[in-house]
C-alpha positions as CSV (number, residue, x, y, z in Angstrom):
1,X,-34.0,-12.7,-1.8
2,X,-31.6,-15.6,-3.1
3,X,-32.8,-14.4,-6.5
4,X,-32.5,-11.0,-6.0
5,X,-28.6,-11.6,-4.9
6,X,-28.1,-13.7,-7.7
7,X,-29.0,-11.1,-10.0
8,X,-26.6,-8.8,-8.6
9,X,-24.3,-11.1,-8.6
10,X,-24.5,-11.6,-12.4
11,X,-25.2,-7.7,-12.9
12,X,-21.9,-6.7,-11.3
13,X,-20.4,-10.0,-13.5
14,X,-21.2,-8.4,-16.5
15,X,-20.4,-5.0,-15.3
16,X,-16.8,-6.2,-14.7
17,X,-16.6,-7.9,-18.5
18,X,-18.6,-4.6,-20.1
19,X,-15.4,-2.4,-18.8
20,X,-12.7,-4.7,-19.8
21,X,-14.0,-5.6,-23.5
22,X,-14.7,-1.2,-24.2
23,X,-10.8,-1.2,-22.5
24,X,-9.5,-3.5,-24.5
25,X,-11.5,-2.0,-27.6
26,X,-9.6,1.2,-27.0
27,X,-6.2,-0.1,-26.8
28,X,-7.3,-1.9,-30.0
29,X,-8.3,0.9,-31.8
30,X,-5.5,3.2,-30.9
31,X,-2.6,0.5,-32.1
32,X,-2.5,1.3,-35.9
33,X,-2.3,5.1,-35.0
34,X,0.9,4.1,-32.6
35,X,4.8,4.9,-33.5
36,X,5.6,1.3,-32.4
37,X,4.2,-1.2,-34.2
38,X,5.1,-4.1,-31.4
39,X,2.4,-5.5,-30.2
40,X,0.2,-4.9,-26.7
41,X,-0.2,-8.1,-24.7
42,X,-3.9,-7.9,-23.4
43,X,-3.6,-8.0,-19.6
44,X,-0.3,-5.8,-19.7
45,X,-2.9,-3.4,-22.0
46,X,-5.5,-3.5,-19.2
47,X,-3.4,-2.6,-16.5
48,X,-1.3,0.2,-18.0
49,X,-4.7,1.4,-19.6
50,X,-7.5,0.6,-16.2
51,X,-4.5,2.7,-13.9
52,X,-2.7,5.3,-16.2
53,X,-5.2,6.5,-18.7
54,X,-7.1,9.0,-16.2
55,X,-3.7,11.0,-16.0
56,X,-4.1,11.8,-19.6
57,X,-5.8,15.4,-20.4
58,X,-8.2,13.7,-23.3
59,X,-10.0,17.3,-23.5
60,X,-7.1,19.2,-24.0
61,X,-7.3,20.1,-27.6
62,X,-3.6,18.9,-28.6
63,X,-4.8,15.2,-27.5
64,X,-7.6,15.0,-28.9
65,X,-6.2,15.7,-32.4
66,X,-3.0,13.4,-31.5
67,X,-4.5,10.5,-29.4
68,X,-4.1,10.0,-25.9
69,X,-4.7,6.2,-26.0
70,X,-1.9,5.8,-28.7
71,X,0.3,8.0,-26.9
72,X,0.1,5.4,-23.7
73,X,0.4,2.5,-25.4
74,X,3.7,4.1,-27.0
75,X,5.0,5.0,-23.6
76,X,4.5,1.8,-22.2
77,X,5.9,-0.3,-25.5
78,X,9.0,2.5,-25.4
79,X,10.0,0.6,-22.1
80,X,8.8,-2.5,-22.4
81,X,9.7,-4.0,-25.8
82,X,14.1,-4.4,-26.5
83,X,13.3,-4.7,-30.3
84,X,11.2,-1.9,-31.3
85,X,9.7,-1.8,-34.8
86,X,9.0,2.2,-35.6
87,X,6.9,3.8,-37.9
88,X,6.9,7.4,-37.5
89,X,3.9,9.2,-39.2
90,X,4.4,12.6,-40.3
91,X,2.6,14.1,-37.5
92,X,4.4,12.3,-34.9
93,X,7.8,13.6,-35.1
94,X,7.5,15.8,-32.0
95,X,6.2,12.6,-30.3
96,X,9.1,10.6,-31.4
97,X,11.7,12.9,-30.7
98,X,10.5,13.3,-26.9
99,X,10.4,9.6,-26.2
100,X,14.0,9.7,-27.9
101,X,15.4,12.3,-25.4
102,X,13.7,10.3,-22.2
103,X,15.2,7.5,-23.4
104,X,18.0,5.8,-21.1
105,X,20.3,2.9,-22.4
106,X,20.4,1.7,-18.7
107,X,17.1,2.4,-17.6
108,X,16.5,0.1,-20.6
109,X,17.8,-2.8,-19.5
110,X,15.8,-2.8,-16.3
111,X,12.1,-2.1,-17.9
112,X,13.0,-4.5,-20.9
113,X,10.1,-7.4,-20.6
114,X,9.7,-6.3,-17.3
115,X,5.8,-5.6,-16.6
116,X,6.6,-4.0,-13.6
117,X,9.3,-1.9,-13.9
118,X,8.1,-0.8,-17.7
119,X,4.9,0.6,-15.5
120,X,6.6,2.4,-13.5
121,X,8.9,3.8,-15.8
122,X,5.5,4.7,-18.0
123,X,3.6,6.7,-14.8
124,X,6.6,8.8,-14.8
125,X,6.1,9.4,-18.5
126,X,2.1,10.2,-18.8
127,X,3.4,12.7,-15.7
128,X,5.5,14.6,-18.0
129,X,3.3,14.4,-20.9
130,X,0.5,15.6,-18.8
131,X,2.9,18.6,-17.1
132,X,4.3,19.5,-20.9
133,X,0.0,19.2,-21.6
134,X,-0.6,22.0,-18.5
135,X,2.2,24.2,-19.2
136,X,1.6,24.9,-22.9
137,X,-1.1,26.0,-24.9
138,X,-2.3,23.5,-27.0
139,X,-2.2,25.8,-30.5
140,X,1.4,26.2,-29.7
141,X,2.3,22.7,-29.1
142,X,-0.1,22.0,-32.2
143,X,2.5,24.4,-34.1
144,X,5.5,22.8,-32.3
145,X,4.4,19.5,-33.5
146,X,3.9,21.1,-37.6
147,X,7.7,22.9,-37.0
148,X,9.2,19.7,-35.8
149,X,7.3,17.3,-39.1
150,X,8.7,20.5,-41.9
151,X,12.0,20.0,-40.1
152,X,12.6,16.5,-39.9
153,X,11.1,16.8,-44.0
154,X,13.8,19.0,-44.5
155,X,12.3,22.9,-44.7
156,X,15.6,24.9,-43.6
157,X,13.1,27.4,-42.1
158,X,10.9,25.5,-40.5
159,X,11.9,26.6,-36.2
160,X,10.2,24.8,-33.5
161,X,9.6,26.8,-30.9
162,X,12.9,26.6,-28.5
163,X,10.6,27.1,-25.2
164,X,8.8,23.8,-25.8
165,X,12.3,21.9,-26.8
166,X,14.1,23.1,-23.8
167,X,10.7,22.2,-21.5
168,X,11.0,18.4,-22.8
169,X,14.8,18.5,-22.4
170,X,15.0,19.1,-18.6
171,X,11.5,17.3,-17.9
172,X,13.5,14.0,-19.9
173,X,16.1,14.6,-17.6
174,X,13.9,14.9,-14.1
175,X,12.0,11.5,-15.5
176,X,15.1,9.6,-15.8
177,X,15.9,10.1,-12.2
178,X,12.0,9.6,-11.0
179,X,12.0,6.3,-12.9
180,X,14.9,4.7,-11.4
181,X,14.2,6.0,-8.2
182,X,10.5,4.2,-8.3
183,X,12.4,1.2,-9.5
184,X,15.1,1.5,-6.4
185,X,12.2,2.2,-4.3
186,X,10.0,-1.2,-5.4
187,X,13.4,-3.4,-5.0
188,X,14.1,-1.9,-1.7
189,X,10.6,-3.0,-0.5
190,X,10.5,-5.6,2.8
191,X,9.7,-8.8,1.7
192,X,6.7,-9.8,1.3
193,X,5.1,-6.6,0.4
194,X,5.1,-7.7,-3.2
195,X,4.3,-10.8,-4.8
196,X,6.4,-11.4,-7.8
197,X,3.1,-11.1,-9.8
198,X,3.2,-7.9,-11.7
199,X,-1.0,-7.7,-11.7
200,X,-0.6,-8.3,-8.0
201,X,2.3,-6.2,-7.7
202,X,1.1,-3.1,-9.7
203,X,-2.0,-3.2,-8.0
204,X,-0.2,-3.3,-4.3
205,X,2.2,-0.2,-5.3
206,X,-1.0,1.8,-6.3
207,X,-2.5,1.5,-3.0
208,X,0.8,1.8,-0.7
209,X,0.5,5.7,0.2
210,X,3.8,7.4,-1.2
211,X,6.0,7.9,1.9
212,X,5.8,4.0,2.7
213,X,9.4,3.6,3.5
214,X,10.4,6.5,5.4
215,X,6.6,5.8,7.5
216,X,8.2,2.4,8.0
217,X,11.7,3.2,9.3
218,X,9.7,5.6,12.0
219,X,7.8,2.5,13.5
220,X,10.8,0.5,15.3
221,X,9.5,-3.6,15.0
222,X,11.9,-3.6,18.6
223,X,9.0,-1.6,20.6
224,X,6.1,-3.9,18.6
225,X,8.3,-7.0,19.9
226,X,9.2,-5.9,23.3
227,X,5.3,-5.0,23.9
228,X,4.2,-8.5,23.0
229,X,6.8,-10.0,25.4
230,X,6.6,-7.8,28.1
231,X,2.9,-8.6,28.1
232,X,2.9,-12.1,27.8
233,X,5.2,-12.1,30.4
234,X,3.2,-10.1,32.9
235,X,0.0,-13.0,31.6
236,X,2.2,-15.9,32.7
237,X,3.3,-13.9,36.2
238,X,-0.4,-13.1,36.7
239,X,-1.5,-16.6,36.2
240,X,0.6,-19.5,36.8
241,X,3.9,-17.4,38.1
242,X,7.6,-17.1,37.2
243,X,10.1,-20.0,37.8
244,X,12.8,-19.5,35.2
245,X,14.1,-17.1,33.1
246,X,15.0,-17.4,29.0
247,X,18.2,-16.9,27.8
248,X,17.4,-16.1,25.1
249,X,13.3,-14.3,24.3
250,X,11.8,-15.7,21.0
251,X,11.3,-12.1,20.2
252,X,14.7,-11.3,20.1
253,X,16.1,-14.7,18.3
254,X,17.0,-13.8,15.1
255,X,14.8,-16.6,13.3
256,X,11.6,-16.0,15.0
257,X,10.1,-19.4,13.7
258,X,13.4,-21.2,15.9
259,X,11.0,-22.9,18.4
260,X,11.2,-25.9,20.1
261,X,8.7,-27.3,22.9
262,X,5.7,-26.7,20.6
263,X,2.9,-28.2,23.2
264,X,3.2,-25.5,25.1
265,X,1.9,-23.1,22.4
266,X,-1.7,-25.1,24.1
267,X,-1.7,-22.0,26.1
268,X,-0.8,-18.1,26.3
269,X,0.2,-18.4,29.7
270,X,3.5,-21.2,28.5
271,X,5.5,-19.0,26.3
272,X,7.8,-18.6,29.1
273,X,8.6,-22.0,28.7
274,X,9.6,-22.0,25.3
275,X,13.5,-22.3,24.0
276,X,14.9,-21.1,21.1
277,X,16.9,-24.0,19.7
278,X,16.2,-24.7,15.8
279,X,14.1,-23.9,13.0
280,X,10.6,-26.2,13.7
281,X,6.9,-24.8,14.1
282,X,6.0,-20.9,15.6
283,X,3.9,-19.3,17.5
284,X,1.5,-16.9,15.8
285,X,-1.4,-14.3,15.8
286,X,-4.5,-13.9,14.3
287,X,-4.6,-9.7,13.8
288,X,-7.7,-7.9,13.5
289,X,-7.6,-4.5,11.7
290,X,-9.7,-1.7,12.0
291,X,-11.2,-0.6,8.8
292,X,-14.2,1.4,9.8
293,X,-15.1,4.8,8.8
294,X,-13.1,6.5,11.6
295,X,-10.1,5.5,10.2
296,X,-10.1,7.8,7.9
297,X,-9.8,10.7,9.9
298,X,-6.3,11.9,9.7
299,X,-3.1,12.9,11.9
300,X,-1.7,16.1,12.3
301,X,1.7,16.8,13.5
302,X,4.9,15.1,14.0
303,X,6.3,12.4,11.4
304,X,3.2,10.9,10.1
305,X,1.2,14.4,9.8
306,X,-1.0,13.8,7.1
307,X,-1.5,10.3,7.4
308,X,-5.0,8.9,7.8
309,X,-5.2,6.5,10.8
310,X,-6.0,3.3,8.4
311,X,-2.3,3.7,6.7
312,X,-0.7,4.0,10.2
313,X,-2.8,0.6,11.4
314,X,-1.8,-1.2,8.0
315,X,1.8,-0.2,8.4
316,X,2.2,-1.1,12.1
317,X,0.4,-4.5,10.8
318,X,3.3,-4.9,8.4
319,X,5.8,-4.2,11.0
320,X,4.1,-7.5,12.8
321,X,4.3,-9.5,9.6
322,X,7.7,-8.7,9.3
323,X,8.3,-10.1,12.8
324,X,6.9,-13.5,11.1
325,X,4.2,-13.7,14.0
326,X,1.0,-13.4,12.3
327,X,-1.0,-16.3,10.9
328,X,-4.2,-14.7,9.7
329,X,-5.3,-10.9,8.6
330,X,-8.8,-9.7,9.3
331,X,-10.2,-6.2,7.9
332,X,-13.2,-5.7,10.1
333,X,-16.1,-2.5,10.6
334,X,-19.1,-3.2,11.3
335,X,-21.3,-5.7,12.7
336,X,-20.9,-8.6,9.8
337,X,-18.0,-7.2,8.2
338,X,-15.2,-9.1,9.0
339,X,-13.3,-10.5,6.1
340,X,-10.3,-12.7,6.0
341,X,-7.3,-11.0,3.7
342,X,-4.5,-12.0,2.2
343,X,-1.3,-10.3,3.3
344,X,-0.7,-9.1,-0.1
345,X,-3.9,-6.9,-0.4
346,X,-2.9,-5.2,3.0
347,X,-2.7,-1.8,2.3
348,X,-6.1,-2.0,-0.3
349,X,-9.2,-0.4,1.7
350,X,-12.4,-2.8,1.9
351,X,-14.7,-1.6,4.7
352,X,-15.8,2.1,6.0
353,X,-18.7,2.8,8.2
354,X,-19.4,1.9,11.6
355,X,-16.8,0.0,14.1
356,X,-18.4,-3.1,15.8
357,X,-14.8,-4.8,17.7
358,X,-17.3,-7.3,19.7
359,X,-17.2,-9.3,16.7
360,X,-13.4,-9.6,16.9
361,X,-13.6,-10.2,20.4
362,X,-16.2,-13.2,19.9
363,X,-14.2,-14.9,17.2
364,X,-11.3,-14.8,18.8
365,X,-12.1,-16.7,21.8
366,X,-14.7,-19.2,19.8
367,X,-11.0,-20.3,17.6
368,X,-8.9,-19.8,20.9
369,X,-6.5,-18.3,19.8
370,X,-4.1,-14.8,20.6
371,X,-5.1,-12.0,18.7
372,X,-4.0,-8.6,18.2
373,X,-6.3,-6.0,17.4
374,X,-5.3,-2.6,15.8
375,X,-7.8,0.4,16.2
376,X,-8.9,4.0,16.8
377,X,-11.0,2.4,19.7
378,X,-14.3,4.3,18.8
379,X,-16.7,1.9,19.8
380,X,-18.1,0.3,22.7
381,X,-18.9,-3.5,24.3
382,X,-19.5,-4.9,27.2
383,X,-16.5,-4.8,29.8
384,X,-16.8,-7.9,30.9
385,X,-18.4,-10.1,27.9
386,X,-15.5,-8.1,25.9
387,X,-12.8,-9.6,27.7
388,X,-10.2,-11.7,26.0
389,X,-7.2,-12.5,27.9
390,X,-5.2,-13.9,24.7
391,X,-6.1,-10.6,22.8
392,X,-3.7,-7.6,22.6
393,X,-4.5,-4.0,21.2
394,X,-2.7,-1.5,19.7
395,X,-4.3,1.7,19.6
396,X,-3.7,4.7,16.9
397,X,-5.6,7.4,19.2
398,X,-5.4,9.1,22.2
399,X,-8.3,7.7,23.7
400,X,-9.8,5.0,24.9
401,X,-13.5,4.4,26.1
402,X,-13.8,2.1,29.7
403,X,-14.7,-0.8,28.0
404,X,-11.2,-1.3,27.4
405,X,-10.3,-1.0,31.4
406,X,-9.8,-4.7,31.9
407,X,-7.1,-4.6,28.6
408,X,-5.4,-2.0,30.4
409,X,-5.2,-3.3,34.3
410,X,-4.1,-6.5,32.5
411,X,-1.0,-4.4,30.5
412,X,-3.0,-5.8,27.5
413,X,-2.7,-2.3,25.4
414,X,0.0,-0.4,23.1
415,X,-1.0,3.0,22.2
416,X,0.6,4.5,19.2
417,X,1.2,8.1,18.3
418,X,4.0,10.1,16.4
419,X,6.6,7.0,16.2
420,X,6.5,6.6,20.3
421,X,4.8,3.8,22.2
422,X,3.5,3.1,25.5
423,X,1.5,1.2,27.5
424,X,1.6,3.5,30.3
425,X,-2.0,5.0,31.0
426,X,-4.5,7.1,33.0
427,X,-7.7,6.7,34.0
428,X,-9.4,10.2,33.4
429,X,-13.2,11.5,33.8
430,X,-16.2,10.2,35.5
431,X,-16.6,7.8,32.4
432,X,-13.4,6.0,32.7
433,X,-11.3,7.1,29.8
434,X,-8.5,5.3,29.2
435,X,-5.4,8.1,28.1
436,X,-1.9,7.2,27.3
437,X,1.1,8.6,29.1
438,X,3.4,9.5,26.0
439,X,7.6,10.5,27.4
440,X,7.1,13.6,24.7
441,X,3.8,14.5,26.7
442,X,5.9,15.0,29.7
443,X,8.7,16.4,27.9
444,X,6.2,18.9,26.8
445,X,4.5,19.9,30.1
């Protein structure tokens, strides 16, 4: 077995190496057909080349005859390189003229020797390549491209065809305005969502579903906070009792980490004893997110209709990393899959399958410390064995088995749905189901 792993191990090694040497062969091969002679730096090459290449049309016709890899790497040296060294082959006057009219003196001098920004400016341009690609005929942009080479040679009646001309005109003009948006949209980004490494960085904004910020502004970090203290304080009333009241919560201090008193973070149950004062050590959580195959299923309805449950668990886990709370992030699925992540690869998938939260549960309490979990709540434990009084849910579904029912009497559970939260619940059926009490459920009956 040790060998047999190994072996995979290696295979998948080599695999890795096989695909980036016939990459980098490609973007090679395609530089002496390019427009600019600049050069391609190797990992900038991979990654404009590993994410942007399967949005060219290489079976179209047109393509094939000019060459989609040269194409890309033109695009992306068009914004990337401030000294551009040309030179324009005959057949590549059409090609030069339509990076000419989506060129932007301004946009320039943000994608200028900026990896980053020069991608994202490039996605936008293989998108209007690929729509001019889909909305011609490839004979008549192959004509196009002869008309525009006997016209820039001079031929006084050589006419390229005015349809295509007028096409790249307004698409250049559309691009312009989708580039700096992306680039407004990637500044704009909460902290910490990207890294300040543009491998990192490209890679995070690839996996980040589109509608990221607007999905953001619907979940309030206010209701996250107020959950975790109204639930801590109902532990400390339930267990050692009330004697004194903050005057100010550390959930509403506007430097989270301001905590003094740090003995008391020994257990759950002291928080109340805690004073905002000034910046020292803070109190933090361990979250646990649900990555099993049921989070894929998807909402429909209201704000987020569309959205599969996993984006909806990884943006309500950003909301608590914004609050500065959480220490470490756990994907988790089934029994043995429960992998330690770093915050930057939040939003990347890396389970699907089955749903074993015991294993959560277990962990947990062996390092002793709070938790939240974040989960559909398909699955089933023990009640009792599955207890964790330091461990808090929040639930994307409308449902939850009775194995949860000592979460709930113990105010231990946040369900989510369309922007609203509540703790408020029902118990429902013979078998104990757990349903939340939503104010637009009531609204509605």
């Amino acid at each position: 077995m040790r060998y047999s792993r190994y072996n995979n191990h290696s295979t998948n090694y080599q695999s890795y190496y096989q695909i980036r040497e016939e990459r980098q062969q490609r973007i090679d091969d395609a530089q002496p057909k390019c427009i600019i002679n600049n050069s391609f730096p190797k990992e900038e090459g991979q990654l404009v080349f590993a994410n942007l290449s399967g949005s060219i049309p290489y079976s179209n016709s047109f393509i094939q005859e000019q060459g989609g890899d040269n194409l890309l790497s033109d695009i992306y040296k068009h914004w990337n390189n401030s000294d551009k060294q040309y030179s324009i082959r005959p057949d590549k006057y059409w090609w030069h003229y339509m990076l000419s009219r989506v060129d932007n003196h301004l946009l320039q001098k943000l994608t200028n020797n900026n990896t980053l920004y020069s991608y994202l400016a490039t996605r936008k341009t293989v998108d209007m390549l690929a729509r001019l690609l889909r909305e011609h005929d490839p004979e008549d942009l192959k004509q196009f491209a002869k008309s525009m080479q006997s016209q820039a040679e001079g031929d006084p009646d050589a006419a390229p065809n005015q349809k295509i001309l007028d096409a790249i005109d307004k698409a250049s003009n559309a691009v312009q305005n989708q580039i700096k948006k992306e680039i407004d949209k990637a500044e704009s980004l909460p902290g910490g969502m990207l890294s300040g490494d543009a491998a990192s960085d490209i890679e995070q904004l690839e996996t980040l579903p589109k509608d990221v910020l607007s999905k953001l502004k619907s979940i309030k970090k206010g209701q996250i906070a107020n959950f975790l203290k109204s639930t801590i304080d109902y532990a400390i009333e339930a267990t050692a009792g009330k004697d004194k009241v903050l005057e100010e919560s550390i959930f509403e201090a506007d430097e989270i980490e301001a905590i003094s008193n740090i003995e008391n973070f020994a257990h759950i149950a002291m928080f109340d004893d805690l004073m905002v004062t000034k910046k020292t050590k803070h109190v933090s959580f361990d979250i646990y997110i649900d990555d099993s195959g049921s989070m894929t299923s998807k909402i429909y309805g209201g704000d987020f209709n569309g959205s599969f449950r996993r984006t909806i668990a990884h943006l309500l886990s950003f909301r608590l990393m914004q609050l500065n709370i959480l220490r470490k992030t756990y994907l988790f699925a089934h029994t043995g899959e429960l992998r330690e992540i770093e915050k930057k690869d939040l939003f990347k998938p890396l389970f699907n399958g089955g749903t074993d939260i015991y294993q959560c549960i277990k962990q947990a309490k062996k390092q002793n410390r709070p938790a939240i979990l974040v989960t559909d709540g398909y699955d089933r434990f023990d009640r009792d064995k599955g207890y964790y009084k330091d461990m808090y849910i929040l639930v994307i579904g409308t449902d939850l088995p009775s194995c949860f029912g000592k979460y709930a009497e113990n105010n231990q559970i946040l369900f989510f749905s369309n922007g609203e939260f509540t703790n408020k619940y029902s118990i429902e059926d013979k078998y104990g189901t757990i349903r939340p009490k939503f104010k637009s459920d009531a609204k509605t009956v």
